[in-house]
NUDRENSE-384831 format. One line per 8 residues: number of its first residue (from 1); their letters; for each residue x, y, z negated of N, C-alpha, C. Coordinates in steps of 0.1 Angstrom, whole numbers. Each point is the difference from the previous one (the first is absolute). Layout:
<recs>
NUM = a = X:Y:Z:X:Y:Z:X:Y:Z; ...
</recs>
This chain:
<recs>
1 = xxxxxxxx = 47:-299:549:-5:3:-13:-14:-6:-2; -3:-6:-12:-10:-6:1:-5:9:-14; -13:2:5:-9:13:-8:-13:-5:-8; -1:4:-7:-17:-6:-8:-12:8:8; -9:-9:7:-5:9:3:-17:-5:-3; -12:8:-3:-7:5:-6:-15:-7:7; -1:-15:1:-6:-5:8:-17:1:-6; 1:5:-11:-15:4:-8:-6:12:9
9 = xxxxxxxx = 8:8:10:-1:11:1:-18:5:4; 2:-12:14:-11:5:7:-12:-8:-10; -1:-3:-8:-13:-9:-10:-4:14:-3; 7:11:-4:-2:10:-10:-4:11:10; 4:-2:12:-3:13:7:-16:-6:5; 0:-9:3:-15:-1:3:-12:2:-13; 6:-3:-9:-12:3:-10:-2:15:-4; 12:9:2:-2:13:-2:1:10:13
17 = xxxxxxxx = -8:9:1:0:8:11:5:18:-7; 7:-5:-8:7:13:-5:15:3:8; 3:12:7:11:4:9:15:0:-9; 8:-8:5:14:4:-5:9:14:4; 9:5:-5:1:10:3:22:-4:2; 5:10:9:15:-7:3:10:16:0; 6:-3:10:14:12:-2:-8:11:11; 4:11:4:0:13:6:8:-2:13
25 = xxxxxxxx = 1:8:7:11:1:12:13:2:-6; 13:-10:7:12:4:-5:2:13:-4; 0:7:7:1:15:-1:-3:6:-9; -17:-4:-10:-5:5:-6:9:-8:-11; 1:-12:-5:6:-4:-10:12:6:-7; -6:3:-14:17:10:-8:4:-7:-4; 16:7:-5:9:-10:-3:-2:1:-17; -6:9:-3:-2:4:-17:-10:-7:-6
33 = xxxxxxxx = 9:-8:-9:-9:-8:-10:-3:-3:-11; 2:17:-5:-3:7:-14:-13:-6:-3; -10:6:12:-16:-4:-3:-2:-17:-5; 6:-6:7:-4:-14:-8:-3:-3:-15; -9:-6:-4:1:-2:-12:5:-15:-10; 9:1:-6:9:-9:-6:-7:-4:-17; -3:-11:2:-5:-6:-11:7:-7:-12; 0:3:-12:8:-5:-10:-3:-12:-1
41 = xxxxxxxx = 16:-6:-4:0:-16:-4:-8:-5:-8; -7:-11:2:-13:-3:-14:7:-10:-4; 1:-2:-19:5:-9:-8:-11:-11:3; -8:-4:1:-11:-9:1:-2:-7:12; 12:-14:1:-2:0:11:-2:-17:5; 9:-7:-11:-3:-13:6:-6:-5:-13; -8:-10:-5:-5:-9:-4:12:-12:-9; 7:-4:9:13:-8:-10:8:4:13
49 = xxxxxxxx = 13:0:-11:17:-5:5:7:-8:-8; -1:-13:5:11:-9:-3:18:4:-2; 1:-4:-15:20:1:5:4:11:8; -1:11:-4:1:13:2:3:9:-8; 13:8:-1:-1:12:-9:-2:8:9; -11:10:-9:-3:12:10:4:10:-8; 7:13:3:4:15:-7:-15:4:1; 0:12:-1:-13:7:0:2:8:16
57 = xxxxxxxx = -15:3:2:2:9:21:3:13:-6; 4:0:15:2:18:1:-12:4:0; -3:16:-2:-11:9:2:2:9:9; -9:9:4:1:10:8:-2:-1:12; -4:9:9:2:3:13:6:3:10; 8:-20:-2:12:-1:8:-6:-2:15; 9:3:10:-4:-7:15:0:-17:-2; -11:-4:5:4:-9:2:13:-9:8
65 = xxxxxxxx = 4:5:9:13:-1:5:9:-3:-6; 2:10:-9:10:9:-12:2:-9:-10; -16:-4:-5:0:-11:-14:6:-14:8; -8:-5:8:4:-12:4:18:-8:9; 4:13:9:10:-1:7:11:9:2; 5:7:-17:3:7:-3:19:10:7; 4:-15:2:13:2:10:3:-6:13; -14:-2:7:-3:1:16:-3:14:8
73 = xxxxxxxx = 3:3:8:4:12:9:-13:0:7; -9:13:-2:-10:4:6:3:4:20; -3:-5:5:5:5:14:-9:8:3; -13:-3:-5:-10:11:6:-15:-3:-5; -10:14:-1:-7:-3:-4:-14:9:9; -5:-8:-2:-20:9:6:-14:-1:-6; -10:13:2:-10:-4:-8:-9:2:11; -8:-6:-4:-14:-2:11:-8:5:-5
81 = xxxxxxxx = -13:4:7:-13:-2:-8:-8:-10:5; -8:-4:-12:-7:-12:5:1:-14:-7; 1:-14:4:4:-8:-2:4:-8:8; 9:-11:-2:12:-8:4:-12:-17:-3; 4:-7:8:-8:-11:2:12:-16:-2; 12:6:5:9:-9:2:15:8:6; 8:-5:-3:17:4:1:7:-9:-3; 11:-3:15:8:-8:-3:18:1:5
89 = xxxxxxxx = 11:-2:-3:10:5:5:7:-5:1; 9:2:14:10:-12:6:13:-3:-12; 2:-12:-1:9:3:-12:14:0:6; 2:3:10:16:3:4:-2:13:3; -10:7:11:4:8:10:-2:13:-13; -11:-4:-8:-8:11:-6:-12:7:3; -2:-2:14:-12:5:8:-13:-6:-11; -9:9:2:-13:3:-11:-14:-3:11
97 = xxxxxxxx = -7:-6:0:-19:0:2:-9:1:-12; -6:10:5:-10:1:-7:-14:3:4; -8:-8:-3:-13:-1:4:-10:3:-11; -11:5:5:-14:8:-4:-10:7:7; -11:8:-6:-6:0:9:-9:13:-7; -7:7:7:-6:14:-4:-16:3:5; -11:-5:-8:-16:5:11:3:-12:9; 3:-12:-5:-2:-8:11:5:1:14
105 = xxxxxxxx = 14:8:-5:12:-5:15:14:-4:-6; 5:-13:4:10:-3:-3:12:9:3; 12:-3:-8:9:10:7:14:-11:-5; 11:-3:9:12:-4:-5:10:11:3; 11:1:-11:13:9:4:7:-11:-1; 13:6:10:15:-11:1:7:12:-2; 10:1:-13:9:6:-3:15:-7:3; 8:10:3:20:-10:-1:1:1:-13
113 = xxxxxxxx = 18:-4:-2:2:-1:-10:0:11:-4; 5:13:1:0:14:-3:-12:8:0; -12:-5:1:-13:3:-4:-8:12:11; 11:-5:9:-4:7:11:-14:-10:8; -11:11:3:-11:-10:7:1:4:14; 0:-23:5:0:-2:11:-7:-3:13; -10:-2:-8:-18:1:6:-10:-2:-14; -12:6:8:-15:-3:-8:-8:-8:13
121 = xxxxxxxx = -8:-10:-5:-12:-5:6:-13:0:-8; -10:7:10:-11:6:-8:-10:-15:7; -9:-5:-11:-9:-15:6:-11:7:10; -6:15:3:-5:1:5:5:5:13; 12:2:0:8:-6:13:9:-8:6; 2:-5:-5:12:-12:1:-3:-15:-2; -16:0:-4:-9:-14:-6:-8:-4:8; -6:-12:0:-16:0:1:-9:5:-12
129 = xxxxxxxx = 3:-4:-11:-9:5:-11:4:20:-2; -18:2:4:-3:11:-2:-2:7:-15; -4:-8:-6:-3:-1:-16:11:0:-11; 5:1:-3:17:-12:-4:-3:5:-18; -3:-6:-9:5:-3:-10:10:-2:-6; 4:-5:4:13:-5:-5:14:-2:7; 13:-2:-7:8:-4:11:17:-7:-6; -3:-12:8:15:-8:-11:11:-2:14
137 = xxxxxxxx = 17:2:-8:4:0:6:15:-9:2; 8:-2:9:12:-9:-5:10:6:8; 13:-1:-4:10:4:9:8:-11:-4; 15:-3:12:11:-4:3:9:3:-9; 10:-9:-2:14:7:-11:6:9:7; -2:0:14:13:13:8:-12:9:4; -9:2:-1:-13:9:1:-3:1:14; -1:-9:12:-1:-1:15:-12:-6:1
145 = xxxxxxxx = -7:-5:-5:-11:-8:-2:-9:6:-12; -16:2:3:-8:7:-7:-15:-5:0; -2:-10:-10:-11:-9:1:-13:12:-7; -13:-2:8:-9:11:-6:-15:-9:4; -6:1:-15:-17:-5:3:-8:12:-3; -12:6:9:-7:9:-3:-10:-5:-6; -13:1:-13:-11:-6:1:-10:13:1; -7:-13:4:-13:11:10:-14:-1:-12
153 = xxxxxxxx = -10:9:4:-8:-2:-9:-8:-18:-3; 5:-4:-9:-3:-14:-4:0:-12:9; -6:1:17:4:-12:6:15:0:10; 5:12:-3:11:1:12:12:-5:-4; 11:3:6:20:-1:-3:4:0:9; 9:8:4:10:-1:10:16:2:-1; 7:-9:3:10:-5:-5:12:2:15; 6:14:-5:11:2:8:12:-1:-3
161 = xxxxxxxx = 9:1:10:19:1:-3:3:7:7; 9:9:-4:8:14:3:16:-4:1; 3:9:7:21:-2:1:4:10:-9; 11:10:-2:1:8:-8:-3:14:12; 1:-3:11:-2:11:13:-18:6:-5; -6:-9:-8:-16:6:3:-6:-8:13; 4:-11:7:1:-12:10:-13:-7:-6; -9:-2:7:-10:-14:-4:2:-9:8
169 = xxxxxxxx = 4:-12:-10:9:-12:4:-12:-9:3; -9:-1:-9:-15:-8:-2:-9:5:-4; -13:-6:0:-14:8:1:-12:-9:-2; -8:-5:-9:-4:-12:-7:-14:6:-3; -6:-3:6:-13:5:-10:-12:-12:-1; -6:-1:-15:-9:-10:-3:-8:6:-13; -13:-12:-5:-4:1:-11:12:4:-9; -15:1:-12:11:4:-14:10:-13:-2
177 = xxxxxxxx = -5:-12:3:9:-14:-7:8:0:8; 2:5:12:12:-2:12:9:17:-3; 15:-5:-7:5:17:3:2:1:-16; -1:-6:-9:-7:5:-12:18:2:-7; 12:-5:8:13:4:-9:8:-1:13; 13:7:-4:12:1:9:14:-1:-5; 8:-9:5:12:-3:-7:13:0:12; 7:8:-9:11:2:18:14:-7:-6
185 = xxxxxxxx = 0:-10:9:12:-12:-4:14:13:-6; 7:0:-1:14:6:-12:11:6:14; 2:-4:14:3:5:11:-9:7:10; -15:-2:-4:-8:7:7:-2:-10:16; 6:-10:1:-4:-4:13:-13:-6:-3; -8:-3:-9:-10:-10:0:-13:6:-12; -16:-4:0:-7:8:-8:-5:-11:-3; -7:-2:-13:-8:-11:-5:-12:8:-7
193 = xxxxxxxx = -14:-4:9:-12:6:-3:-11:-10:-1; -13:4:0:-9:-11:1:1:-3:11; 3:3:12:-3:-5:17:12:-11:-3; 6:0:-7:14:-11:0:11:8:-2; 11:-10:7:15:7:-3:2:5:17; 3:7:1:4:12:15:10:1:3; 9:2:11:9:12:4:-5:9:-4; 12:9:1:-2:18:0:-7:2:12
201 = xxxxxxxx = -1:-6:8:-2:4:12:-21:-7:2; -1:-7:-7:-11:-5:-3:0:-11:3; 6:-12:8:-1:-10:7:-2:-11:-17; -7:-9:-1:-4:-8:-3:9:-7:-4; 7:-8:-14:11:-8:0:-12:-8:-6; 3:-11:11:-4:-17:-3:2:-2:-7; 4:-6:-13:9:-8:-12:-7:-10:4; -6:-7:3:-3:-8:-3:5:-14:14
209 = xxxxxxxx = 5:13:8:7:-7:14:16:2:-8; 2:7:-1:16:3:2:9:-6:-15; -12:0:-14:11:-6:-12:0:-16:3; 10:-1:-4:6:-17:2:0:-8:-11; -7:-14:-1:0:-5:-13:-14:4:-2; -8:6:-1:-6:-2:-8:-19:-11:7; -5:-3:-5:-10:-15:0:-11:10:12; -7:-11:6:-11:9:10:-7:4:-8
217 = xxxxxxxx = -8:10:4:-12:13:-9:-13:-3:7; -5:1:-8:-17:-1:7:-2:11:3; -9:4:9:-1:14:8:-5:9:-11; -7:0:-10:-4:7:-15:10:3:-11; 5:-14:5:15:5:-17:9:10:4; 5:6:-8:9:14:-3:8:-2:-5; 11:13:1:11:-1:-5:-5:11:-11; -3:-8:-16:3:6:-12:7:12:-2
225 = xxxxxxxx = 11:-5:1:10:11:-5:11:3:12; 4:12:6:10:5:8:10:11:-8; 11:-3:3:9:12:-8:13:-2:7; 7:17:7:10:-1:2:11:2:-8; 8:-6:0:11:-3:-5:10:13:0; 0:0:12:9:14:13:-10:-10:10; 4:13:11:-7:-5:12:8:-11:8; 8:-6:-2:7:-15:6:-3:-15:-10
233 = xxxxxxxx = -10:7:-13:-3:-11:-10:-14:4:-3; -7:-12:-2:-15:-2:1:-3:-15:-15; -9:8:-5:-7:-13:-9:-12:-1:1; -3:-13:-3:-12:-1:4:-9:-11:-7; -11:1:-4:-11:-10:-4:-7:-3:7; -9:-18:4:-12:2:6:-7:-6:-8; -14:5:5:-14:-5:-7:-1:-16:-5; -3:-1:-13:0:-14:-7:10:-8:5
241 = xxxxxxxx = 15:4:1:13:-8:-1:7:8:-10; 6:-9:-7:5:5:-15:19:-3:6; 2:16:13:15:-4:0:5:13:5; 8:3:-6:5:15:6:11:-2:12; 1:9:10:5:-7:11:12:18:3; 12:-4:0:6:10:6:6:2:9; -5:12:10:7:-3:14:7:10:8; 12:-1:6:8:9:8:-13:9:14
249 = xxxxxxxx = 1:10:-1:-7:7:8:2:8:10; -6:0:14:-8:0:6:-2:-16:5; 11:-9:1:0:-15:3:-6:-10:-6; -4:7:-10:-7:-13:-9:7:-15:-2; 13:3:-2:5:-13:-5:0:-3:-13; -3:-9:-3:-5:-1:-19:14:-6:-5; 5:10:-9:10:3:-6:0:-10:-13; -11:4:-11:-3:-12:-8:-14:-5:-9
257 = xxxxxxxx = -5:-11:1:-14:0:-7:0:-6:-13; -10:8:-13:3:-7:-9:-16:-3:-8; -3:-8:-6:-18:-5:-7:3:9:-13; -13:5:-1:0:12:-5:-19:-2:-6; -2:11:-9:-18:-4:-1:-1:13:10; -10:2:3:-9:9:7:4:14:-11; 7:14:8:6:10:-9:-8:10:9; -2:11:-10:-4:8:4:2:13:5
265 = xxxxxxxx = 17:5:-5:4:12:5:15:-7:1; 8:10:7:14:-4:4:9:12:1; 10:2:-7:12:7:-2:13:-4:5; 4:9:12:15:-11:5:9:13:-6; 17:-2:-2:5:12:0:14:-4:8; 13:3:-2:8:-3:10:6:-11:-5; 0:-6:-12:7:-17:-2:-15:-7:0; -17:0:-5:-6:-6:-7:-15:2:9
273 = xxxxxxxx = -8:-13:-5:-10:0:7:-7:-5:-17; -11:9:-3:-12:-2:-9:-10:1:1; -9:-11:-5:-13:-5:4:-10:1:-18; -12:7:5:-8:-7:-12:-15:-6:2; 4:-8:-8:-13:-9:-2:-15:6:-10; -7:-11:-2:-8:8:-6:3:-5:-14; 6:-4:-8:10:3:-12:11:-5:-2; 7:2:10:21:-2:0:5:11:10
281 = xxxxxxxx = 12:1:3:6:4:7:9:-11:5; 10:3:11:8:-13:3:10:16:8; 14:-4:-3:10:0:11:9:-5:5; 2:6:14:10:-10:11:11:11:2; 10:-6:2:10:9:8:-4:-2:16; 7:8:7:0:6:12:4:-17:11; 6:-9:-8:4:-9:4:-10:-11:-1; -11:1:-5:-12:-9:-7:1:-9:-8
289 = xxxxxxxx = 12:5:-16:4:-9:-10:-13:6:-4; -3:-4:-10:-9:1:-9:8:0:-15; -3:17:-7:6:1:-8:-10:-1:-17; -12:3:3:-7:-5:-12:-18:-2:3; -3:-8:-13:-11:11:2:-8:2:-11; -8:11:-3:-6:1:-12:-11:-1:0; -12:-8:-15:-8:-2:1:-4:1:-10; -12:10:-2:-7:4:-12:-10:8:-5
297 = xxxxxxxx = -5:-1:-7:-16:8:0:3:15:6; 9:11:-7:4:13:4:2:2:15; 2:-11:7:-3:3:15:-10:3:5; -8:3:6:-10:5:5:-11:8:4; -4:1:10:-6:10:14:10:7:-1; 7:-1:10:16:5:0:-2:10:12; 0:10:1:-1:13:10:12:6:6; 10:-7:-8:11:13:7:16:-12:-6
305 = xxxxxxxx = 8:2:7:13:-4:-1:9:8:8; 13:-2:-11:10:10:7:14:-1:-8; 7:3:7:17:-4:-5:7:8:-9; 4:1:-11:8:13:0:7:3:10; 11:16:-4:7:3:11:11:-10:2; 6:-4:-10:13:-10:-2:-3:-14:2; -15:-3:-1:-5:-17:0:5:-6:-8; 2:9:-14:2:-12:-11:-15:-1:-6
313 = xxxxxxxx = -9:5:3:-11:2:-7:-13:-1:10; -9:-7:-3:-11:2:5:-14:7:-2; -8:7:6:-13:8:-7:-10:-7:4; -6:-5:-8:-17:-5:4:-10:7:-7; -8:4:13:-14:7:-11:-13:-6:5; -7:-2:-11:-13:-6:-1:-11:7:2; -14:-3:1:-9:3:2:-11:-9:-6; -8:8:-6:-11:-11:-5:-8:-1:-14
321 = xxxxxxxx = 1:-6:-8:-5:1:-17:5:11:-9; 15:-2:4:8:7:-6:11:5:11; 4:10:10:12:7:5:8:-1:-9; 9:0:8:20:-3:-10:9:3:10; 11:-1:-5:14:-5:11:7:-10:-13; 5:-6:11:12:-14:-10:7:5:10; 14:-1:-4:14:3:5:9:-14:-3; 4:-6:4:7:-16:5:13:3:6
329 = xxxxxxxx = 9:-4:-4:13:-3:-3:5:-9:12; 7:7:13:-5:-8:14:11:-12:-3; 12:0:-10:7:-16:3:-9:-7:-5; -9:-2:-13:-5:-8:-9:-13:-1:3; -8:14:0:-12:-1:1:-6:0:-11; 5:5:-10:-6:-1:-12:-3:16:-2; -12:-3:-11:-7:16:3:6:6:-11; 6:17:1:8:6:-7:-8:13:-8
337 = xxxxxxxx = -12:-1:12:-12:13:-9:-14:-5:4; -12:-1:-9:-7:-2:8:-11:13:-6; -8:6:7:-4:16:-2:-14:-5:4; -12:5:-10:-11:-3:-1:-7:20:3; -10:-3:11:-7:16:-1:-11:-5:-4; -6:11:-5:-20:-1:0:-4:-2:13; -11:-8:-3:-8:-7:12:-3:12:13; 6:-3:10:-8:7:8:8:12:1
345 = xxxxxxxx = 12:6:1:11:8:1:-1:4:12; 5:-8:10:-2:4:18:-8:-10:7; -9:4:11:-7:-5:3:4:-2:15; 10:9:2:4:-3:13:8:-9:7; -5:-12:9:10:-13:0:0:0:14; 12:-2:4:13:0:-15:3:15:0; 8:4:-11:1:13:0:16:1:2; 3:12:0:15:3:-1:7:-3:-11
353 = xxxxxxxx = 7:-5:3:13:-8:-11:16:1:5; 4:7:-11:13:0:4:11:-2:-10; 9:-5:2:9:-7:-7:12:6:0; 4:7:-7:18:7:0:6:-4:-11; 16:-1:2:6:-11:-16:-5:9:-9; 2:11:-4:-5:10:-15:-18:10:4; -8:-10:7:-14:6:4:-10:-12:5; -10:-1:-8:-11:-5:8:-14:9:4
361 = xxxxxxxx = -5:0:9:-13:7:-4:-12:-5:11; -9:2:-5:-18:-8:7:-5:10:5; -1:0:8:-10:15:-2:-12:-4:12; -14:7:1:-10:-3:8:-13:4:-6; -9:-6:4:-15:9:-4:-7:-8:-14; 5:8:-10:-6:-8:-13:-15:0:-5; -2:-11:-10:-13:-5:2:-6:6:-9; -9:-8:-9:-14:9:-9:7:-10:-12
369 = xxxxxxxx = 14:-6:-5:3:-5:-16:3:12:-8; 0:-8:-12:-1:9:-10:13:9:-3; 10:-5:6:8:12:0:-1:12:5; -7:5:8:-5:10:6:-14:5:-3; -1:-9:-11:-18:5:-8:-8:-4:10; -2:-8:8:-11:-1:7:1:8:9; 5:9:14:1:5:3:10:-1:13; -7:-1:12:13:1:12:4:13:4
377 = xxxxxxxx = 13:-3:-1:5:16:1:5:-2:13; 0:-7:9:9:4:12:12:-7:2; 13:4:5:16:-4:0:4:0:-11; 10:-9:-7:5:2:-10:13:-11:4; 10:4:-11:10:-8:4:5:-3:-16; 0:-16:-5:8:-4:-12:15:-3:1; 8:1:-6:17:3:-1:2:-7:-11; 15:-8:1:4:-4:-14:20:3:10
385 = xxxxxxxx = 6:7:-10:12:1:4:12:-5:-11; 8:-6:1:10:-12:0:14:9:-3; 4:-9:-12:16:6:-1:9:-8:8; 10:-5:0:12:-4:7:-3:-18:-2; -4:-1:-9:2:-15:-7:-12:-3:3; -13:5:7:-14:-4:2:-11:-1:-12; 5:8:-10:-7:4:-7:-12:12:3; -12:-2:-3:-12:13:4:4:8:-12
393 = xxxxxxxx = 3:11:2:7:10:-7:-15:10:0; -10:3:6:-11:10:5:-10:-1:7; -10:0:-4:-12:0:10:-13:6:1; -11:-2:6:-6:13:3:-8:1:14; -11:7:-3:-10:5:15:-1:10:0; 2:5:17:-4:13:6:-9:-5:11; -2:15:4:-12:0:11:9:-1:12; -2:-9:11:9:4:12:4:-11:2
401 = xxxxxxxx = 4:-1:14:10:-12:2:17:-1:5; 3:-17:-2:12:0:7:2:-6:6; 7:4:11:-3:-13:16:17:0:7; 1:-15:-1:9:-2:6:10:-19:-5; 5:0:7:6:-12:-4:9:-1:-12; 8:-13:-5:13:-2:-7:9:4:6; -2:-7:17:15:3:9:-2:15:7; -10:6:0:2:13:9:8:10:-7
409 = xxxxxxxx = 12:4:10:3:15:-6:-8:13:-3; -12:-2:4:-11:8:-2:-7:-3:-11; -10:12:-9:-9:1:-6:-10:11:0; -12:-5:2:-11:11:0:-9:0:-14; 2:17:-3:-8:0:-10:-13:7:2; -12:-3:-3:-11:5:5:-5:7:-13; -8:18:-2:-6:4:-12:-11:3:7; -12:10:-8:-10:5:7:-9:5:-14
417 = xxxxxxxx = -9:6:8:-7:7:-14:-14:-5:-4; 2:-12:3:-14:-10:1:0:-2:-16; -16:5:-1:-7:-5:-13:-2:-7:-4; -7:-10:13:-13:-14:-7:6:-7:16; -6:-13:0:0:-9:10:-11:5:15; 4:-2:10:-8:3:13:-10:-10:-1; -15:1:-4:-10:-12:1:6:-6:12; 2:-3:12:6:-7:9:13:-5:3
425 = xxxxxxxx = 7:9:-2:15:-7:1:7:11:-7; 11:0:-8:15:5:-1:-11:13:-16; 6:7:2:2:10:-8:-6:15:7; -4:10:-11:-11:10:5:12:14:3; 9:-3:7:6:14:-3:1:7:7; 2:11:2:-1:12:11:14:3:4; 10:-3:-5:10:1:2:11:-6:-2; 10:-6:3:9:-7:-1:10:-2:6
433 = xxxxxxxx = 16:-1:-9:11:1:6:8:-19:-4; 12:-1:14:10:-5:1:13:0:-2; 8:-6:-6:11:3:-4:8:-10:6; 6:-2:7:14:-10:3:13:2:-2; 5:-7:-6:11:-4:-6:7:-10:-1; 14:3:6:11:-11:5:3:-7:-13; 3:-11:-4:9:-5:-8:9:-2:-3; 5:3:-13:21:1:-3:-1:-13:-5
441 = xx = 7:-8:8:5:-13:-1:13:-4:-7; 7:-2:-13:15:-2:-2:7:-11:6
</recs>
């Protein structure tokens, strides 16, 4: 599973020395989540919609859950006190991380699928960082693998991997710029952090010994962009070579290379490899035909990409003058919506994006635009939901988020009773629940 994760974090914790606050002891955590408080849909919400009919929103003090994912099966649900920093979930097994932190001690839970918890790690014992601010986290599709960064008061990070036993596989500790994200390859055998790409086990994968084909590197140049495919497929960019290179894995035999400009995020799904530039997109099939590419002002600072669930459709959301999503038509590539927000909507990059054939939604730490009056409120999540024919039938902002993939059978919905934005990171709330929820697939 590959996760957005929050590389602004530690800028923010060093400038503020105000304490985050996180969840209670399992034990203490209730399952009652009357107390939460549920915020009404606001009509006032984007700026322009292109080629759109929209009905009018619902009102009231629906669950989020409820409004958004209305015939997916709740499996289970919890409320914390405190706040939540980062949550991420395996999209096969269902298994749940969730990271945060309380007075400046980190805490992660590992939940199963049944919401049963299967350990806690507290950063003041299980870390080097004594301090912990903050805490981002990544899991595996089968949930055996559990990527975790703690950040420490402003110069620290320490960047572990867990099994699903509660096992520490690895143990990493550096400055704030070393550590600063964690990404756990889609089988969990492999981690992609600032120290490089790893075993689970920690050992060091050379790439630069073992991929095949590709030109000598100067001891400085990098590899741009890394993204697994699954863990037996690898893509790859390097520094000032304009060629995308894809390779069978752990062998590094180069499968196929194609000239490409210099792209900045990468989306594979199980037929399709997609790349964006800094204003086109281009895709390949899995085979490295090259099936288009688009090119045009509406492209760009591109933050997030993602498949629908069927892959007839693609989601791109932007970042920048104007936030949006354009949705692109994966045989043609021609754009079928393109959705304009007020400046400055989410600030969190990339943020959560998720793509379902009748559901989109953004969700992350929104900014100070005028849709929100000037004003950071914290988590919020924007939604546009789809009839049968790909029509946006409804749309709309709530407070909270939604985390999880196109392809995961899983979904997490996050509420909480946050007011206003955490001057440092995330949202001010004292309390806050999770909801996961399987999806009914036809």
């Amino acid at each position: 599973m590959s996760t957005k994760k929050w590389l602004f974090a530690i800028v923010m914790i060093g400038l503020f020395s105000q304490s985050f606050v996180g969840a209670q002891e399992a034990e203490k955590m209730p399952l009652d989540t009357t107390k939460v408080r549920i915020d009404k849909i606001d009509k006032k919400v984007y700026s322009e919609l292109e080629d759109v009919e929209i009905r009018g929103m619902q009102k009231g003090k629906i669950p989020l859950a409820k409004e958004l994912l209305p015939d997916d099966k709740l499996i289970w649900t919890r409320t914390f006190e405190g706040r939540m920093t980062d949550c991420a979930i395996a999209e096969k097994s269902g298994h749940v991380v969730i990271g945060g932190a309380k007075d400046w001690q980190g805490f992660v839970y590992l939940f199963g699928p049944d919401g049963q918890l299967l350990w806690k790690k507290e950063s003041s014992i299980n870390s080097d960082i004594k301090k912990c601010g903050a805490v981002v986290v990544d899991i595996s599709n089968n949930g055996r693998t559990i990527g975790v960064v703690w950040f420490g008061d402003y110069e620290d990070a320490n960047t572990q991997v867990y099994d699903v036993s509660g096992e520490r596989t690895l143990d990493l500790h550096a400055g704030a710029e070393i550590g600063s994200h964690v990404t756990v390859s889609p089988g969990g055998g492999y981690v992609d952090c600032d120290w490089g790409l790893l075993a689970r086990d920690g050992k060091k994968i050379e790439l630069r010994k073992i991929l095949q084909g590709i030109p000598q590197m100067k001891p400085r140049e990098h590899f741009d962009a890394v993204a697994f495919a699954s863990d037996s497929e690898l893509v790859v960019q390097i520094e000032g070579i304009s060629n995308l290179y894809f390779f069978s894995f752990p062998d590094g035999q180069l499968k196929w290379k194609r000239a490409t400009e210099k792209f900045g995020r990468i989306a594979t799904s199980e037929n399709y490899v997609l790349l964006s530039g800094l204003r086109n997109v281009i895709l390949f099939n899995k085979k490295g035909n090259l099936l288009w590419t688009k090119t045009q002002e509406k492209i760009h600072g591109v933050s997030a990409l993602s498949f629908f669930e069927d892959e007839d459709y693609i989601g791109i959301y932007r970042q920048g003058r104007c936030d949006g999503i354009l949705v692109l038509n994966t045989k043609t590539g021609e754009i079928e919506h393109n959705i304009n927000f007020a400046e400055g909507c989410i600030e969190q990059f990339p943020p959560y994006f998720v793509c379902l054939n009748d559901l989109i939604t953004v969700s992350g730490i929104t900014g100070a635009g005028p849709e929100n009056q000037g004003k950071r409120e914290g988590y919020h999540v924007y939604f546009f939901k789809f009839s049968s024919d790909r029509k946006i039938i409804d749309k709309g902002w709530r407070k909270g988020l939604v985390i999880g993939t196109s392809t995961s059978s899983f979904i997490g919905v996050y509420e909480s009773d946050a007011t206003d934005r955490h001057p440092a990171f995330g949202d001010n709330s004292t309390q806050f629940t999770i909801n996961v929820l399987e999806r009914r697939r036809e």
